[in-house]
C-alpha positions, 0 to 999 in steps of 0.5 A: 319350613312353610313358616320361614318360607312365608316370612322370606316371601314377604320380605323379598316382595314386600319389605325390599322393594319399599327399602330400596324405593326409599333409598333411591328417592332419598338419594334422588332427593339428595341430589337435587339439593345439591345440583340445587347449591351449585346452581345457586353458586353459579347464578351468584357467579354470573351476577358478579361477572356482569356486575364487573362487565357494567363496571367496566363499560361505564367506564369506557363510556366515560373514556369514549364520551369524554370530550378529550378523547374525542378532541384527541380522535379530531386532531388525530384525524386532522394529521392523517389528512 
């Protein structure tokens, strides 16, 4: 029995300690991949959404700077005088 208490005593405060160590940075490890994939998903998100919004607003500044428009925003005016 001294010998089976020994082997158990060594397992319970050596060998388990290390293996459940191991597995929790692992799955720590794991997981930061993955946050690591979603941020990168994310970051490519954003960049596409400002890409459209710079798109669109050069657009606008055509339309607003465009001297048709603003020909059009001078007769307007001169109506409602």
């Amino acid at each position: 029995m001294e010998g089976t208490t020994f082997v158990l005593m060594i397992l319970f405060l050596f060998v388990l300690p290390i293996t459940l160590f191991g597995i929790f940075t692992g799955h720590k490890r794991e997981m930061l991949k993955m946050n690591a994939k979603l941020g990168s998903s994310e970051v490519t998100n954003i960049k596409n959404e400002l890409e459209s919004v710079k798109t669109r607003l050069e657009v606008l500044e055509a339309i607003v700077t465009d001297k048709q428009y603003q020909l059009n925003q001078d007769l307007d005016a001169l109506n409602n005088s």
